[in-house]
Backbone as a ProteinNet text record, in pm:
[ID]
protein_1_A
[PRIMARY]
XXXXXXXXXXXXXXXXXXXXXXXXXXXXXXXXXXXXXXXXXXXXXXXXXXXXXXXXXXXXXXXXXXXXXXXXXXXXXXXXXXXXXXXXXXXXXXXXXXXXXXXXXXXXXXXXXXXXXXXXXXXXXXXXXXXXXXXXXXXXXXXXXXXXXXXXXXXXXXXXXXXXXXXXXXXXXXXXXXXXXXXXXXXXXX
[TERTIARY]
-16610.9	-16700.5	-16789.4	-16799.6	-16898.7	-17028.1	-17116.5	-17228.9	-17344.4	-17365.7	-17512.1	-17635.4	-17669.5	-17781.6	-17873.9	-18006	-18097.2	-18181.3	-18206.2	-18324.7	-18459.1	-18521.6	-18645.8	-18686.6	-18697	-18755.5	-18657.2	-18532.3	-18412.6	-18401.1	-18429.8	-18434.1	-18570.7	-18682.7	-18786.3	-18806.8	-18702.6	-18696.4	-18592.2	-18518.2	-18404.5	-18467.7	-18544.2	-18615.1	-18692.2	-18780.1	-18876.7	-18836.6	-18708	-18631.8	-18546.6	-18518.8	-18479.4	-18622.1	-18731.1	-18837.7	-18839.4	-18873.5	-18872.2	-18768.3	-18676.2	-18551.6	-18586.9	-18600.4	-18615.6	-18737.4	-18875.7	-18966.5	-18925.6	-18835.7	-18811.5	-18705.9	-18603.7	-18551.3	-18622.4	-18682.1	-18783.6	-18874.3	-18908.3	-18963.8	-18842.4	-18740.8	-18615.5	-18597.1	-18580.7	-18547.8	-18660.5	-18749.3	-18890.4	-18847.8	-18823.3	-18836.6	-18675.9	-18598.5	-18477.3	-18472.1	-18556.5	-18562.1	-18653.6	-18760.4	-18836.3	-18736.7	-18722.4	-18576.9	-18526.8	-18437	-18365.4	-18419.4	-18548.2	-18619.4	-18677.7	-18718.7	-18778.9	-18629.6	-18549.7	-18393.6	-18385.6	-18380.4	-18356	-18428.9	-18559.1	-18727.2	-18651.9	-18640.9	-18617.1	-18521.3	-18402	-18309.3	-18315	-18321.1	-18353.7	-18447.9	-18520.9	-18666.6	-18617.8	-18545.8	-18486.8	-18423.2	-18314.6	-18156.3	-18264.5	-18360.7	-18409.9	-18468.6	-18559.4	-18643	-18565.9	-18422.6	-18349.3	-18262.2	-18216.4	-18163	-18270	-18381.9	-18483.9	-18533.7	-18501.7	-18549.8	-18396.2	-18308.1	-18178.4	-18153.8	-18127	-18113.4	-18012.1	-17910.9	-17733.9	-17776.8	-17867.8	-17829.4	-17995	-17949.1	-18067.5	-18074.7	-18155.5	-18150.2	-18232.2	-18206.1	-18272.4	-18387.5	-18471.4	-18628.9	-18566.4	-18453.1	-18425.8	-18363.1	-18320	-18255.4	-18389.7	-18439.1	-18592.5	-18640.2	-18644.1	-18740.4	-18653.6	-18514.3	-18427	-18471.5	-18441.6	-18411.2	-18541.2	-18664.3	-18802.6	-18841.1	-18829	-18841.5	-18744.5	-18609.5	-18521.4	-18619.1	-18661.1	-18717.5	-18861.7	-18898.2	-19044.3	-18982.2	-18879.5	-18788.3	-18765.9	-18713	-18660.8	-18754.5	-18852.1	-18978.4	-19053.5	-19033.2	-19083.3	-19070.3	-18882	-18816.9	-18834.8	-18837.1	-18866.9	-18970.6	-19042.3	-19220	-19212.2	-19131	-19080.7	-19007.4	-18927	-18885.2	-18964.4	-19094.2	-19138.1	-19246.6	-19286.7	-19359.1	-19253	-19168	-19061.6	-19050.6	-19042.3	-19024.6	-19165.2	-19275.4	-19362.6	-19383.7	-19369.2	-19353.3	-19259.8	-19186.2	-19063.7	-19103.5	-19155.3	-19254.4	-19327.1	-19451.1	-19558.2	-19442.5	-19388.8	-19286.3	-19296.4	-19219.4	-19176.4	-19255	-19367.6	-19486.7	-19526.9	-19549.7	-19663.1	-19516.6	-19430.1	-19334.2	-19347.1	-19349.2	-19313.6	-19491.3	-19601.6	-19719.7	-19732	-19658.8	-19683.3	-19591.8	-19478	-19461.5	-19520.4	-19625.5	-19719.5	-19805.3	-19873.5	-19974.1	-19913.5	-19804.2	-19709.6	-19726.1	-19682.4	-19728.1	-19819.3	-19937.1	-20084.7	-20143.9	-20093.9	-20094.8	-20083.6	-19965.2	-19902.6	-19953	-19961.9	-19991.8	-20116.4	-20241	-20391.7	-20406.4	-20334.4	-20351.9	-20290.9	-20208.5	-20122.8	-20253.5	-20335.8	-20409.8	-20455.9	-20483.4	-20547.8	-20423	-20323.7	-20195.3	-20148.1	-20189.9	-20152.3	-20271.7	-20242.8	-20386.5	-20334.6	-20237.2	-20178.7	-20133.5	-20231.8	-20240.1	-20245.5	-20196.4	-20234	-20346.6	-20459.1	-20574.7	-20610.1	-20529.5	-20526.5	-20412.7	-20337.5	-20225.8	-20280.4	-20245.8	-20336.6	-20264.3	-20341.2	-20339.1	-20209.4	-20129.7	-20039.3	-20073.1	-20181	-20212.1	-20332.1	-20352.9	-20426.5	-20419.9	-20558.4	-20518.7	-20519.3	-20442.3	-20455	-20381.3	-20258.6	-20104.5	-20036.6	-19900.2	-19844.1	-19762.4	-19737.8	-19642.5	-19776.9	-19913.4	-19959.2	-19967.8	-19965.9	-19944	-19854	-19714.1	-19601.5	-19556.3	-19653.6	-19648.5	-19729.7	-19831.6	-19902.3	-19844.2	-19782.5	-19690.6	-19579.4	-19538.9	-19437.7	-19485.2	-19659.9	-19702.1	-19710.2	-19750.4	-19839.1	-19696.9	-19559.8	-19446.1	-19395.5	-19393.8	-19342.5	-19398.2	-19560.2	-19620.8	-19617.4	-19641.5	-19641	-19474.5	-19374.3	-19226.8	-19264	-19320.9	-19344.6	-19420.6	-19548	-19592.7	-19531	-19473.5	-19385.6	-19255.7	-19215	-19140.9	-19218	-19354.1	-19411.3	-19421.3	-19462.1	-19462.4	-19374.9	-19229.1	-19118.3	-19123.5	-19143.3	-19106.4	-19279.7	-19380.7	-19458.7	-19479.8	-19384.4	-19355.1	-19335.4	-19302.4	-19306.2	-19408	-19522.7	-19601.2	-19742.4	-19806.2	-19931.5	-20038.6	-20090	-20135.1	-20117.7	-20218	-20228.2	-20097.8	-20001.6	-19903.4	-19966.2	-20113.9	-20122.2	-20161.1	-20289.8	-20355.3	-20272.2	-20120.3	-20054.3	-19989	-19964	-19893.8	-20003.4	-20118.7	-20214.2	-20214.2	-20250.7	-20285	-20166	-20037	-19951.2	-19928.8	-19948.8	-19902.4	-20026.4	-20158.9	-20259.6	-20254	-20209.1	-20204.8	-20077.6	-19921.1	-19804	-19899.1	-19974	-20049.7	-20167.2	-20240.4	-20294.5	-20231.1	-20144.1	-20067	-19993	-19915.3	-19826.5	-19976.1	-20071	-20187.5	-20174	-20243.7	-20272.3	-20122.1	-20011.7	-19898.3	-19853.8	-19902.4	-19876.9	-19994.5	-20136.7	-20186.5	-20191.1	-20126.4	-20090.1	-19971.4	-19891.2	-19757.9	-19814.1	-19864.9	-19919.2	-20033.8	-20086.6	-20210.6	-20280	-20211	-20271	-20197.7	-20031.1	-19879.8	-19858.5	-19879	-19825.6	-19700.4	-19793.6	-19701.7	-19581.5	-19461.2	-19371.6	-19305.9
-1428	-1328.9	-1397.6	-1326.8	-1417.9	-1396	-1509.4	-1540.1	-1444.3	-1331.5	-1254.8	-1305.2	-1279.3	-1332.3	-1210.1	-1217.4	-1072.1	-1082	-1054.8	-1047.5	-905.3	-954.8	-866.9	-829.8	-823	-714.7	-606.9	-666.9	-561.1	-484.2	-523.3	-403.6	-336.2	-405	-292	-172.7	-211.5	-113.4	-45.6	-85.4	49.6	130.9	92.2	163.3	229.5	198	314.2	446.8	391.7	482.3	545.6	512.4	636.3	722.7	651.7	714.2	844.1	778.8	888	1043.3	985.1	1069.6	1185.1	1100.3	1238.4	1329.6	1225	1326.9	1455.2	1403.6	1535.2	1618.3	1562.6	1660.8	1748.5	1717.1	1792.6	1894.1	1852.8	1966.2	2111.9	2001.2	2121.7	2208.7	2146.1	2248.4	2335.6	2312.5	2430.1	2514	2504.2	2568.2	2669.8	2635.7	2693.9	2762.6	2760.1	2817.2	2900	2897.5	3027.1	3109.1	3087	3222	3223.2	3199.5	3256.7	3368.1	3333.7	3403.2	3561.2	3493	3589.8	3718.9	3601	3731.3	3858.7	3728.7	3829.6	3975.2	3937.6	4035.4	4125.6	4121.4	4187.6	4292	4235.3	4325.7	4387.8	4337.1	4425.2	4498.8	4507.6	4642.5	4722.6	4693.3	4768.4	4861.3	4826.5	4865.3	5003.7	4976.3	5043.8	5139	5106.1	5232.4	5297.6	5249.7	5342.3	5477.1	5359	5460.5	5588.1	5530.2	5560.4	5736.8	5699.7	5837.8	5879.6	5869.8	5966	6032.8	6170.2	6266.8	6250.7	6217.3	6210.5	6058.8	6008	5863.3	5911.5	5898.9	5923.2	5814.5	5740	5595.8	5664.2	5616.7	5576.1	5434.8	5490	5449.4	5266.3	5300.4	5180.1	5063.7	5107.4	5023	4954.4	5060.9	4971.2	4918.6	4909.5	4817.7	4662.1	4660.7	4526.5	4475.8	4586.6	4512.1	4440.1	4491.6	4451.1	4369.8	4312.3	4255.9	4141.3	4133.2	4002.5	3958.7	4052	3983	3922.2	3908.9	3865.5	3732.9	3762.3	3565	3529.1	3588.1	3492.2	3415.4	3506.6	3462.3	3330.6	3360.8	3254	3127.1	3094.9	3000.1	2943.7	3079.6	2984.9	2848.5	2934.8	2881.8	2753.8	2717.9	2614.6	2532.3	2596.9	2488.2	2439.7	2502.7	2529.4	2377.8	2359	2292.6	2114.3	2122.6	2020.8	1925.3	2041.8	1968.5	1889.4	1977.9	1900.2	1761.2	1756.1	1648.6	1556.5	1600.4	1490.9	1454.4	1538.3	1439.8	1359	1389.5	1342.8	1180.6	1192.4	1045.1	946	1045.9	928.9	925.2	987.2	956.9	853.2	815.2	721.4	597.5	628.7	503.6	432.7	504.6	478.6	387.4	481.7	411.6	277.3	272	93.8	26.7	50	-54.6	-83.5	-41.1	-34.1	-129.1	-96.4	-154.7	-311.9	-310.7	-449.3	-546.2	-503.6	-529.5	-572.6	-500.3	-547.9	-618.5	-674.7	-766.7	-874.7	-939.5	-993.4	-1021.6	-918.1	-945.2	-836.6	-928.3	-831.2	-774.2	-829.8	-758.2	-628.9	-611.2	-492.9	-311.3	-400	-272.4	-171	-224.2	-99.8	-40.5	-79.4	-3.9	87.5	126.1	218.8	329.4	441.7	544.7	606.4	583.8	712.1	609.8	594	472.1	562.8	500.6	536.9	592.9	560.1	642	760.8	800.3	939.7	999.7	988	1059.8	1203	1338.4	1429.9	1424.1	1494.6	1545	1607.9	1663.3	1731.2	1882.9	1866.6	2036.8	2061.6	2006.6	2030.3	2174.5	2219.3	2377.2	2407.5	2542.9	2505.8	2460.9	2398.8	2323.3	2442.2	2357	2485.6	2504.9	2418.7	2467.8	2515.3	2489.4	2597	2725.8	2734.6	2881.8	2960.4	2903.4	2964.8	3016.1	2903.8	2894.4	3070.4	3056.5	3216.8	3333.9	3269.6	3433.7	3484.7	3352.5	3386.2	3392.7	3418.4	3449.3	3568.2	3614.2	3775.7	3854.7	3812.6	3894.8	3869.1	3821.3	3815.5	3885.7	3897.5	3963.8	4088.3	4127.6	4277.9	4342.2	4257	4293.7	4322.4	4189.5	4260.6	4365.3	4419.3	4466.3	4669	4642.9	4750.6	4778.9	4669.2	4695.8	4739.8	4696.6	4740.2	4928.9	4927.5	5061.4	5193.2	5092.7	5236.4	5267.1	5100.7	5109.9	5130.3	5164.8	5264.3	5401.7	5446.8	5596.7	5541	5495.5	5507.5	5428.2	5407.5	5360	5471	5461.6	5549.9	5558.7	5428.3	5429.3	5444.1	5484.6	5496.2	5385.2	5445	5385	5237.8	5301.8	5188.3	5132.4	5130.6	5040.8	4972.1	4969.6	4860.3	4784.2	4824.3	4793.1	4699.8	4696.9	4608	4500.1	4550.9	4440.5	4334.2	4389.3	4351.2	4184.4	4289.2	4154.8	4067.9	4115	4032	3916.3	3947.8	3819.7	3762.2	3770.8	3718.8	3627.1	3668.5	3551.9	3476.6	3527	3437.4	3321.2	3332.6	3261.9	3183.8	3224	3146.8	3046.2	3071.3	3013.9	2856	2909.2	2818.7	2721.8	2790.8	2685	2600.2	2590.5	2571.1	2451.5	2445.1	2329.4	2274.7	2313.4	2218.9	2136.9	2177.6	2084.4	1989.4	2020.8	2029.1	1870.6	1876.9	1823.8	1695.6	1598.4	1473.1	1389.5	1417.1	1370.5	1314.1	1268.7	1137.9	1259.6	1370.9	1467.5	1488.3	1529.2	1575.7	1656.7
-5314.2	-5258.6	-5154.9	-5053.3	-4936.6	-4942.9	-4910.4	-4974.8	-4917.7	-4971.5	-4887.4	-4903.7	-4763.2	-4748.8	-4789.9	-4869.3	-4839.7	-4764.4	-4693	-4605	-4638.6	-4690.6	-4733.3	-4620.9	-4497.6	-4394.4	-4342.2	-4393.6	-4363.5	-4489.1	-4623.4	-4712.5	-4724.7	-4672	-4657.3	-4525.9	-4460.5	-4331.1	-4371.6	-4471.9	-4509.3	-4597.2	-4652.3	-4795.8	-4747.5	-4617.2	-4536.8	-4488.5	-4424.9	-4378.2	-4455	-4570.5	-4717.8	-4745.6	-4726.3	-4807.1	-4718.6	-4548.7	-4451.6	-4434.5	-4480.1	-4485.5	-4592.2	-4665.5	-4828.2	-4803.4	-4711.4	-4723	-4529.5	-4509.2	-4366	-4472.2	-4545.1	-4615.2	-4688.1	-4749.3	-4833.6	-4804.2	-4629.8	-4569.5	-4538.8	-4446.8	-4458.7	-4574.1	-4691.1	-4798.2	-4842.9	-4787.2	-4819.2	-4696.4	-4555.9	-4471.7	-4524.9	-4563.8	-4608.1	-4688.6	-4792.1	-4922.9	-4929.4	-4827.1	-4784.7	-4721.7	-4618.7	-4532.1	-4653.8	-4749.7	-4781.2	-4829.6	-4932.3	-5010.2	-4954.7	-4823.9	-4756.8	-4702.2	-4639.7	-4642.1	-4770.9	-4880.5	-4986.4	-5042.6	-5002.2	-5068.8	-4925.9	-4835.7	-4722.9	-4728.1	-4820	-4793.5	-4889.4	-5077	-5096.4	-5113.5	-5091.8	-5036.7	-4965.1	-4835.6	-4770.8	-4807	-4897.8	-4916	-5018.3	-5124.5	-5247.8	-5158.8	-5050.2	-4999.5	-4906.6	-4841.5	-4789	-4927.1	-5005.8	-5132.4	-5153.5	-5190.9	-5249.1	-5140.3	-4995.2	-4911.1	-4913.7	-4983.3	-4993.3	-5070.5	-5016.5	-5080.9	-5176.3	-5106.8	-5181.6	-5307.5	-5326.9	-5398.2	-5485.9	-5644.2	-5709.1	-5808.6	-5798.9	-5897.4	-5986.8	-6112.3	-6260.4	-6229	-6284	-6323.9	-6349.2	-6431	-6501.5	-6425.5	-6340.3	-6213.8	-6130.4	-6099.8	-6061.7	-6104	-6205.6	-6351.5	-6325.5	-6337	-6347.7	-6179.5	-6081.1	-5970.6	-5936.7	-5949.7	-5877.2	-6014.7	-6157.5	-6258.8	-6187.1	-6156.1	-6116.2	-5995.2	-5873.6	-5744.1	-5821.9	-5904.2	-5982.2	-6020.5	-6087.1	-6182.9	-6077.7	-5928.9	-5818.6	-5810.3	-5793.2	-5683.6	-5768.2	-5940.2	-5986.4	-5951.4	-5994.1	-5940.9	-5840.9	-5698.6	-5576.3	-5558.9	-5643	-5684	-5715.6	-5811.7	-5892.2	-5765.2	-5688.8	-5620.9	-5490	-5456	-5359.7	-5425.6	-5540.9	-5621	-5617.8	-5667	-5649.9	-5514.7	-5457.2	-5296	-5244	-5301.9	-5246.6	-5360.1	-5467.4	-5539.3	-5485	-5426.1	-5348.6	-5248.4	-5140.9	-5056.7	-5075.6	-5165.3	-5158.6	-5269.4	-5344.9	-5364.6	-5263.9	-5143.3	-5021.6	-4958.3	-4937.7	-4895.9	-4931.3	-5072.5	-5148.4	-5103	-5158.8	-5101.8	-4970	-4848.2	-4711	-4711.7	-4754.9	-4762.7	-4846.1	-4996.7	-5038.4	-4953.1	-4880.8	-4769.8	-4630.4	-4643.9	-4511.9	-4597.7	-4705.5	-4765.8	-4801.6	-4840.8	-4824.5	-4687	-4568	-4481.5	-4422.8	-4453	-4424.9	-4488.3	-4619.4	-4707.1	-4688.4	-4636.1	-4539.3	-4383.6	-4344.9	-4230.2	-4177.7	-4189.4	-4204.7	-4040.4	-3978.8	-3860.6	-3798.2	-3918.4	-3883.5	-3933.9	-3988.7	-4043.7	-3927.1	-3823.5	-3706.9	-3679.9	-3699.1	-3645.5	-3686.5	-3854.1	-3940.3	-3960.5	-3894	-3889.8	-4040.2	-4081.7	-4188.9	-4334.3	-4459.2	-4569	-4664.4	-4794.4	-4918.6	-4949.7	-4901.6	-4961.6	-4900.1	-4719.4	-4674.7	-4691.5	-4794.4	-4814.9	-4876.6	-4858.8	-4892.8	-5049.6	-5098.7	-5315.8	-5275	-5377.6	-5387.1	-5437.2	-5425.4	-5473.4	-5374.3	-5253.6	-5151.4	-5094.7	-5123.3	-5080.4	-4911	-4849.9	-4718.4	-4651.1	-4736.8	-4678.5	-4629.4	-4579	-4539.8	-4701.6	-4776.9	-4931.3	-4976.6	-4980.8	-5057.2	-4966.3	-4879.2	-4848.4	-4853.5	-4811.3	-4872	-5046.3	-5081.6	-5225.8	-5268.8	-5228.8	-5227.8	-5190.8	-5088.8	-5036.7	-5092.5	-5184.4	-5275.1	-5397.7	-5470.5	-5549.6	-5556.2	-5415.4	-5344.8	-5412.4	-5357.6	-5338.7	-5457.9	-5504.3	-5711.2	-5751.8	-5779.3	-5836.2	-5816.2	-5694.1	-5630.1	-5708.2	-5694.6	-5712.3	-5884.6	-5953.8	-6079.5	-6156.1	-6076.4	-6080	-6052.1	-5958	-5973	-6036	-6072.3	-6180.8	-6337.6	-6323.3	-6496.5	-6405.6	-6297.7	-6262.1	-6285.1	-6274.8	-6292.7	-6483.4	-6473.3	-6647.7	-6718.5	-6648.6	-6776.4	-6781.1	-6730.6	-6723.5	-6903.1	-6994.3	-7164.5	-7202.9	-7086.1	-7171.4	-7173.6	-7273	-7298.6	-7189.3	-7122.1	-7046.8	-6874	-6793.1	-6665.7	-6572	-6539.7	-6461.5	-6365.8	-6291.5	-6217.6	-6304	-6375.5	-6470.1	-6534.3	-6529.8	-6639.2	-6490.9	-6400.4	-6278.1	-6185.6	-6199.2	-6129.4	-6188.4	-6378	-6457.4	-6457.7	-6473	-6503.6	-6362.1	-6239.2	-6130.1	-6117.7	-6142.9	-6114.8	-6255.9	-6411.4	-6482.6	-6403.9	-6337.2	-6286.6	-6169.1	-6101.3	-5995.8	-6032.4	-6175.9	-6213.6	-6305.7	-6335.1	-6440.9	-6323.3	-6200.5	-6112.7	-6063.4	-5988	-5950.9	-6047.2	-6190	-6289.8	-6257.3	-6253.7	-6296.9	-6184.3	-6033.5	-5945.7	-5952.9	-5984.1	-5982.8	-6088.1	-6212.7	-6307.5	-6284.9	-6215.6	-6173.8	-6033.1	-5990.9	-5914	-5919.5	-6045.1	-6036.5	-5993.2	-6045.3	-5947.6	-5908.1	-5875.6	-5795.8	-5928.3	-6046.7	-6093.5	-6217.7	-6249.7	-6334.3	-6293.2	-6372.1	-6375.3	-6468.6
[MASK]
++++++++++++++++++++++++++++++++++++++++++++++++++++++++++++++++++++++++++++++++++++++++++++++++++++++++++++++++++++++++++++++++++++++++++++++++++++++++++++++++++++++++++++++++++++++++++++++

């Protein structure tokens, strides 16, 4: 076998550039996984409120209940993955940053060169991002989706249709809220 040499500045410039890689992927798959999401809430809403003003097509209560109850589990999930990704950044983030901090270790003069270090790396539950905002809009649209789904389905319940249909999506976004900065909470969770 021929004798390799390692050279430690050639595996810390490959390892930067893995770190870099995963955290642009990671943005891609948020920017992807919103469109899709957003395709999906789109069409079907569409497809239900076109059914929905047709004369010839008369849906059951109960079909609404599953379809706008499933766009609520999508929307959860998305949530979940919308949460992931930024945990995968903020990874290759803190990675790409201890080989900077390596560096300057090494070599103290490299410090003015690096405006972007470990200690300004933002929180992972920094409100104001663009994943926490997407993260909300896919709270707003779960909830609302579940919320009208408790709508078709409390036509059997005793109480006031909206009153179970408000309550119902406002605990789905307080509960997504809570679960988004608990995963969320200080990068090291998983």
């Amino acid at each position: 076998m021929a004798d390799i040499q390692l050279n430690p500045e050639k595996i810390l410039g490959h390892e930067f550039e893995y770190a870099q890689a995963t955290a642009e992927q990671a943005q891609d798959d948020r920017t992807a996984i919103m469109n899709l999401y957003l395709l999906l809430v789109g069409g079907v809403g569409s497809i239900l409120v076109g059914l929905g003003q047709s004369n010839a097509v008369n849906l059951p209560r109960e079909v609404y209940v599953i379809v706008f109850a499933l766009l609520g589990v999508i929307g959860f999930f998305i949530l979940f993955k919308l949460i992931r990704l930024r945990q995968a950044w903020y990874d290759s983030v803190k990675a790409m940053n201890q080989i900077k901090e390596f560096y300057i270790a090494q070599y103290p003069e490299l410090e003015k060169a690096f405006r972007w270090r470990s200690k300004t790396i933002p929180a992972p539950n920094k409100v104001w991002t663009i994943t926490f905002g997407l993260s909300v809009l896919v709270m707003i649209i779960d909830s609302v989706s579940f919320g009208v789904a408790m709508y078709f389905f409390s036509g059997w319940l005793p109480y006031s249709e909206y009153v179970v249909s408000v309550f119902a999506a406002l605990i789905f976004f307080l509960w997504q809220i809570w679960f988004y900065f608990f995963q969320l909470g200080d990068g090291e969770r998983r």
